[in-house]
Structure formats: structure tokens, C-alpha cells
DSSP file (Angstrom, degrees, kcal/mol; ACC not computed):
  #  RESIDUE AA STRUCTURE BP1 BP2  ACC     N-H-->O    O-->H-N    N-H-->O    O-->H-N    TCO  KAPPA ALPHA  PHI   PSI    X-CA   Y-CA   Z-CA
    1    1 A X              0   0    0      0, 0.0     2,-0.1     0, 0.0     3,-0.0   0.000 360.0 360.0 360.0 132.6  -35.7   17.1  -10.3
    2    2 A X     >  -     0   0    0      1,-0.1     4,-1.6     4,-0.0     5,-0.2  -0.312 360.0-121.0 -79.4 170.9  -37.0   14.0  -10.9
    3    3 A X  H  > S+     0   0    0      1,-0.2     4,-2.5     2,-0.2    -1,-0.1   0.989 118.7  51.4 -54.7 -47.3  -35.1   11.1  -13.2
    4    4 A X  H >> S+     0   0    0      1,-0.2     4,-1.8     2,-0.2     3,-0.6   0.969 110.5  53.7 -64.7 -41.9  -38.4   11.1  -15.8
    5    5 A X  H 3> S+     0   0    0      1,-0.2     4,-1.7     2,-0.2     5,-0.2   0.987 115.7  39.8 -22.0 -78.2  -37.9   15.2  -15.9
    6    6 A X  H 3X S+     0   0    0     -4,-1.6     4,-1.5     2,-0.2    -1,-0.2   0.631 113.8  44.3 -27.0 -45.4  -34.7   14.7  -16.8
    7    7 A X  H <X S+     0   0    0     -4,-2.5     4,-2.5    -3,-0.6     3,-0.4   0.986 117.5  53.4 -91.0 -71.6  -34.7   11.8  -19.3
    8    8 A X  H  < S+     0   0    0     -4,-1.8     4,-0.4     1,-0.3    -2,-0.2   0.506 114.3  41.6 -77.9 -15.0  -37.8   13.9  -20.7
    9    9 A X  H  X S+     0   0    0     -4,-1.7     4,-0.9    -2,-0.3    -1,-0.3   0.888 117.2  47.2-112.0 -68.3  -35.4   17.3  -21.0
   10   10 A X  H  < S+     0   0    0     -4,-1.5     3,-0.2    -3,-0.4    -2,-0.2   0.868 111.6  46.9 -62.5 -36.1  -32.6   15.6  -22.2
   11   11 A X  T  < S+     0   0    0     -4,-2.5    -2,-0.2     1,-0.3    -3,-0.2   0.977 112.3  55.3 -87.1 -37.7  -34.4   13.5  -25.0
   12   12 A X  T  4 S-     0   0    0     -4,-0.4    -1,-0.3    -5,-0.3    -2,-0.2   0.633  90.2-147.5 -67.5  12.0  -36.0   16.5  -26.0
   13   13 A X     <  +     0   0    0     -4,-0.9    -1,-0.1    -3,-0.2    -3,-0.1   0.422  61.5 122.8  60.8  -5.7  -33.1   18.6  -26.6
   14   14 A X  S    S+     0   0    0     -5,-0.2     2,-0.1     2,-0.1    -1,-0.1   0.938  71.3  37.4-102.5 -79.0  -35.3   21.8  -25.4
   15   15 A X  S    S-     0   0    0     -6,-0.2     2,-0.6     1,-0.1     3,-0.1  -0.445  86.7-109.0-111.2 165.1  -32.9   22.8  -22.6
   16   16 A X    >   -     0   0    0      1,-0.2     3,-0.9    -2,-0.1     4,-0.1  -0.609  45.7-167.0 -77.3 118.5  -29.0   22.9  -21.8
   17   17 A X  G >   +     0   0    0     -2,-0.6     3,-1.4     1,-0.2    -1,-0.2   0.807  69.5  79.1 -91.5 -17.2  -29.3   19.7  -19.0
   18   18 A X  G 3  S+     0   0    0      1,-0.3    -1,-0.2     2,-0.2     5,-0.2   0.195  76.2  61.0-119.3  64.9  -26.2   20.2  -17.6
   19   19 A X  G <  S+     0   0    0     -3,-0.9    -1,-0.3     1,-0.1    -2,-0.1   0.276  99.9  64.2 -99.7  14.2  -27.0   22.9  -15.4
   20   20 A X  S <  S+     0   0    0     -3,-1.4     2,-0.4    -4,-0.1    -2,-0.2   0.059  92.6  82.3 -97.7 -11.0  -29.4   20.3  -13.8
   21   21 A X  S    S-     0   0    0     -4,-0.1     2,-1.2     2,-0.0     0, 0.0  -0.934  78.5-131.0-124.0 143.6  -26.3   18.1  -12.9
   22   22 A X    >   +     0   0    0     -2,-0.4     3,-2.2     1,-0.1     4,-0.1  -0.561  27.5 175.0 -81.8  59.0  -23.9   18.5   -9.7
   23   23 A X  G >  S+     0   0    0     -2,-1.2     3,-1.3     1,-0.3    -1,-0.1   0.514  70.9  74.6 -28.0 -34.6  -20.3   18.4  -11.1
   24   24 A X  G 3  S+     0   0    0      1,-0.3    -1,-0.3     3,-0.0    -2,-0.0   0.686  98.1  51.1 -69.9 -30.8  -18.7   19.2   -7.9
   25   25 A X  G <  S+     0   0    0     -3,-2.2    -1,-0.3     2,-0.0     2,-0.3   0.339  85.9 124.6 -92.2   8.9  -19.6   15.3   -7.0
   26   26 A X    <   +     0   0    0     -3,-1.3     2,-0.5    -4,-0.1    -3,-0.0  -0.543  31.9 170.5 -89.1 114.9  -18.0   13.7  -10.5
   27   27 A X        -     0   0    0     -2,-0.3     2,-0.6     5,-0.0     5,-0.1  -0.946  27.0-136.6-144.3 134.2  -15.6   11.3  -10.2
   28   28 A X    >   -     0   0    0     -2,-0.5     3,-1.8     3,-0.1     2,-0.2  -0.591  29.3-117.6 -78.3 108.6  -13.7    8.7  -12.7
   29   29 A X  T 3  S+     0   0    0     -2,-0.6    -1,-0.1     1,-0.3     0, 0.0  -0.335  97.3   4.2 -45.5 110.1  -13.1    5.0  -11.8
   30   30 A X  T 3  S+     0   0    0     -2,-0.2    -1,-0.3     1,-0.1    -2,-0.0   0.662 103.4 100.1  88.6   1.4   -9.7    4.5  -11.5
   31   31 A X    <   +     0   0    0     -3,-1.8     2,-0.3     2,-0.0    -3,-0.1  -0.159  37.5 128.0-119.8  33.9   -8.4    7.8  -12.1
   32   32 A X        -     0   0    0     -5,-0.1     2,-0.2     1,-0.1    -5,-0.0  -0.593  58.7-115.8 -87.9 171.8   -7.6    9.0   -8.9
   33   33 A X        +     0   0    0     -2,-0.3     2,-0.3     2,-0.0    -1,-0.1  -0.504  29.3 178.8 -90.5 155.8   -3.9   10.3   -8.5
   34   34 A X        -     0   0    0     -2,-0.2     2,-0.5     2,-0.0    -2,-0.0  -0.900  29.3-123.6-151.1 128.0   -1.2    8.9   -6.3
   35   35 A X        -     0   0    0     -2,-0.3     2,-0.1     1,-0.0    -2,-0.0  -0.585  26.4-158.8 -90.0 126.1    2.0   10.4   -6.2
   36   36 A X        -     0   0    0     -2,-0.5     2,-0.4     2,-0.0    -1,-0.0  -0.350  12.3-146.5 -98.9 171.9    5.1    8.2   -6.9
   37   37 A X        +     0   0    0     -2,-0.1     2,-0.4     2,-0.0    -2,-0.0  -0.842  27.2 165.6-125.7  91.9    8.8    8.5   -6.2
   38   38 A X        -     0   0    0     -2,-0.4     2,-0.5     1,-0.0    -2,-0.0  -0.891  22.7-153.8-131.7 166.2   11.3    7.0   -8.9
   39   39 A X        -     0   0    0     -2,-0.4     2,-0.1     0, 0.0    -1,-0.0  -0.904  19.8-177.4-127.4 120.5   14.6    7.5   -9.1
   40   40 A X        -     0   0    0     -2,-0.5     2,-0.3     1,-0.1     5,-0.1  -0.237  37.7 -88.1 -97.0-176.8   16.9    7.3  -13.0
   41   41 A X     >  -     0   0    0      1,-0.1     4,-1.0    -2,-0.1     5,-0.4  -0.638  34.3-121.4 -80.3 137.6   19.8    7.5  -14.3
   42   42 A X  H >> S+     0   0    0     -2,-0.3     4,-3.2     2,-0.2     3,-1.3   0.901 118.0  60.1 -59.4 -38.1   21.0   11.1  -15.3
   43   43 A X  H 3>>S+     0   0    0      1,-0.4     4,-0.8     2,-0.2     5,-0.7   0.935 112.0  41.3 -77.4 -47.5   21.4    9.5  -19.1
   44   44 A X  H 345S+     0   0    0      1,-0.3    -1,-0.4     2,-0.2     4,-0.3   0.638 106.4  57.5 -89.8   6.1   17.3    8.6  -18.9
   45   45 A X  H <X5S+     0   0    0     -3,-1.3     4,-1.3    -4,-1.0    -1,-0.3   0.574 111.8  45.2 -81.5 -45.0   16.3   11.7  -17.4
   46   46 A X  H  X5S+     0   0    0     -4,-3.2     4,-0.6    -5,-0.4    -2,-0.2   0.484 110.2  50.8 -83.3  14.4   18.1   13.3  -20.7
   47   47 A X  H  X>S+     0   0    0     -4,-0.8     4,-3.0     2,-0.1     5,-0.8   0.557 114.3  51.3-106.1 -56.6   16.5   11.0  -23.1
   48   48 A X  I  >XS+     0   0    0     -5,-0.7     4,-0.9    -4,-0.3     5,-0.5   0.964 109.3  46.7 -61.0 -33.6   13.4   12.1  -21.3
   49   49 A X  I  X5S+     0   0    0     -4,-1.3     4,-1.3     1,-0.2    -1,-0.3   0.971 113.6  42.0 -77.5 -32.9   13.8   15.2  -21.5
   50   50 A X  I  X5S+     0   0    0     -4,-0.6     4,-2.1     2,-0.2    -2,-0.2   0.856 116.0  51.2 -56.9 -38.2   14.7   15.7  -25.1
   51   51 A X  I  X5S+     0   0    0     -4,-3.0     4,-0.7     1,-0.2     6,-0.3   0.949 114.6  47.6 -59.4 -32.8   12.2   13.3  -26.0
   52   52 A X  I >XXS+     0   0    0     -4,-0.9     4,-2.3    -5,-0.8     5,-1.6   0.989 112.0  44.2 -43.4 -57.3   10.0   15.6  -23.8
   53   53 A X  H ><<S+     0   0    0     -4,-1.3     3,-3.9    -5,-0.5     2,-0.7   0.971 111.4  56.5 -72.1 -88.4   10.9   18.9  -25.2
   54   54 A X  H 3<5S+     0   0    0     -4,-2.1    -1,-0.3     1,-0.2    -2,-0.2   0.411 118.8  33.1 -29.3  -7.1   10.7   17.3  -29.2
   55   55 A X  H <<5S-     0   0    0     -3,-1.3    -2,-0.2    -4,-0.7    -1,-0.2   0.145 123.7-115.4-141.8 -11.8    6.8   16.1  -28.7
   56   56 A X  T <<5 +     0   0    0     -3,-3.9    -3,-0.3    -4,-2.3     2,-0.3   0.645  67.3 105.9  87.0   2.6    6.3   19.4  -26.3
   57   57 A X      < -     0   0    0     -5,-1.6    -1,-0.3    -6,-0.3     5,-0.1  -0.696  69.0 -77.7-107.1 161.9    5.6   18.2  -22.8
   58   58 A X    >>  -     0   0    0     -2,-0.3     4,-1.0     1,-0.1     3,-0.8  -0.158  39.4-117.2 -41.4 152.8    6.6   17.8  -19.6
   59   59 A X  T 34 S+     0   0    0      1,-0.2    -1,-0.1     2,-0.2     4,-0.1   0.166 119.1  59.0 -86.3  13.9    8.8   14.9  -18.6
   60   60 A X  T 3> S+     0   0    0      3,-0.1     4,-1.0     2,-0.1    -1,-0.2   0.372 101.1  49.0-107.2  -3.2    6.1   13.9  -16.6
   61   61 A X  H <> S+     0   0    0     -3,-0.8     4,-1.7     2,-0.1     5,-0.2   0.734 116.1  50.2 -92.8 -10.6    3.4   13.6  -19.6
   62   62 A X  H  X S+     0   0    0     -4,-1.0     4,-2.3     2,-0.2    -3,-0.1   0.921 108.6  46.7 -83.0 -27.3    6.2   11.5  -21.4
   63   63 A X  H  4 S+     0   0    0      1,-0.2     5,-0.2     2,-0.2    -1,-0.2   0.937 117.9  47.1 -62.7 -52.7    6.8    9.3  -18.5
   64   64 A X  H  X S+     0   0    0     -4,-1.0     4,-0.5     1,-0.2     3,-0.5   0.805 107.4  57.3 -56.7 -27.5    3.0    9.0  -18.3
   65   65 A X  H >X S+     0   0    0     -4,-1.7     4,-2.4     1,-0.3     3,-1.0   0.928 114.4  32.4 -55.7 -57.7    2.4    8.3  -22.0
   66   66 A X  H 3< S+     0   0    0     -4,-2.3    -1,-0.3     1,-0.3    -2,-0.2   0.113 102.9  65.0-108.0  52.3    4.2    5.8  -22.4
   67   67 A X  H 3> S+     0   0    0     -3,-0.5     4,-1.2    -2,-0.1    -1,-0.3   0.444 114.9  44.3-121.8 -23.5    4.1    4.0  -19.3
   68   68 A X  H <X S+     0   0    0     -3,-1.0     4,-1.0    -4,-0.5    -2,-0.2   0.503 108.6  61.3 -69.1 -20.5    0.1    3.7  -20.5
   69   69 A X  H  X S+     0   0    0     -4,-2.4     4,-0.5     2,-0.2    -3,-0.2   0.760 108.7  34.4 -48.2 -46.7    1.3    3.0  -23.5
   70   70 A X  H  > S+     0   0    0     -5,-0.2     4,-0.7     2,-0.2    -2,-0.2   0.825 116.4  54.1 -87.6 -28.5    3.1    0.0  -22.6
   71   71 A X  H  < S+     0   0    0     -4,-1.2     4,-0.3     2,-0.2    -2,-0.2   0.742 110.3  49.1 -61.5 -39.1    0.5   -1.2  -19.8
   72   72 A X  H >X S+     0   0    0     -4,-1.0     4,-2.9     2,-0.2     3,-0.5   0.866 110.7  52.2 -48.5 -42.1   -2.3   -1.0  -22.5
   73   73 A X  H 3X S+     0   0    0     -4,-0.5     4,-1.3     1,-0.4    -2,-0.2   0.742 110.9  48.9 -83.2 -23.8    0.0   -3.1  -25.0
   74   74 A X  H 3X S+     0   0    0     -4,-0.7     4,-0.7     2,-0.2    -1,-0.4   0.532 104.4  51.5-107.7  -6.1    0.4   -5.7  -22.4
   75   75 A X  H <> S+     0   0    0     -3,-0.5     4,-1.5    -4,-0.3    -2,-0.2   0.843 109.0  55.7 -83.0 -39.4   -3.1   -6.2  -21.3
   76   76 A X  H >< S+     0   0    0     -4,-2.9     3,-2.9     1,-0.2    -2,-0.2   0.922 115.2  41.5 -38.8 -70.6   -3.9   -6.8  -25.4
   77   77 A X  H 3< S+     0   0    0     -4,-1.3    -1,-0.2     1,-0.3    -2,-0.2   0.736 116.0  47.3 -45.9 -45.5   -1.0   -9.5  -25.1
   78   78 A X  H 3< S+     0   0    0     -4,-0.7    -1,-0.3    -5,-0.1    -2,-0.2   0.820  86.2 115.6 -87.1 -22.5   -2.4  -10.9  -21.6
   79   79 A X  S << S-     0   0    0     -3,-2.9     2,-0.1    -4,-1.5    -3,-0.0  -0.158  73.7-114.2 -74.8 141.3   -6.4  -11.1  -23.0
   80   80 A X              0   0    0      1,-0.1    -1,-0.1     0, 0.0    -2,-0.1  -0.529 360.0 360.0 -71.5 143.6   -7.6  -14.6  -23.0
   81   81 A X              0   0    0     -2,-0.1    -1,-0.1     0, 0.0    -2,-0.1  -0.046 360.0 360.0 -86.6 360.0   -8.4  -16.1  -26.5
């Protein structure tokens, strides 16, 4: 299909467009996975877990939250003025 099809399908709202799109090729900048090793202290591994277990996730979405949590909060702090 060509782009002006496309653009012409989409801005008219007519048809569902994305069975017209390849999904299987879709990929996010910057989100690929890499698998890490760390190793805590049994004391933070049970802070993690309760905290885990009270908000309802894994102790690997809490580790992730807020390790993006604090890596967002420090790029605010780092942007130049």
C-alpha cells in the first residue's frame, strides 16, 4: 500500500488501518531489555518485598519503579537552565 492510501484511509476514518501495519517489525527506542545481576542485603530484599507485596507487584516491578523514578528525578535536576 502506498503512504497517500494510507494517510488517505487513516484521515478518513473509513477503515480499521491497523491491519495495514506489520507489528511483528515494531520496536521502542531505548527499551530493549538487558538482564542485570545485583546482589542486597537480606534486610533490603525484605523491605522490597513487603513494599512489593503492599502496592501488589513483583519485587522486580518495585526495583524497576523506582529506580525510574529516581533516574527521571535526576535528569529534572541535571536539565540545563
Amino acid at each position: 500500500m502506498k503512504s497517500k492510501d494510507f494517510d488517505e484511509k487513516f484521515d478518513k476514518n473509513k477503515v480499521d488501518i491497523i491491519e495495514n501495519l506489520d507489528l511483528s517489525t515494531l520496536r521502542r527506542p531505548n527499551q530493549q531489555q538487558k538482564r542485570v545481576n545485583v546482589d542486597f542485603p537480606v534486610w533490603v530484599i525484605d523491605s522490597l518485598d513487603k513494599e512489593a507485596n503492599r502496592v501488589g507487584v513483583t519485587r522486580q516491578s518495585i526495583i524497576k519503579l523506582w529506580l525510574v523514578e529516581r533516574l527521571e528525578k535526576l535528569a529534572l535536576t541535571r536539565r540545563p537552565t
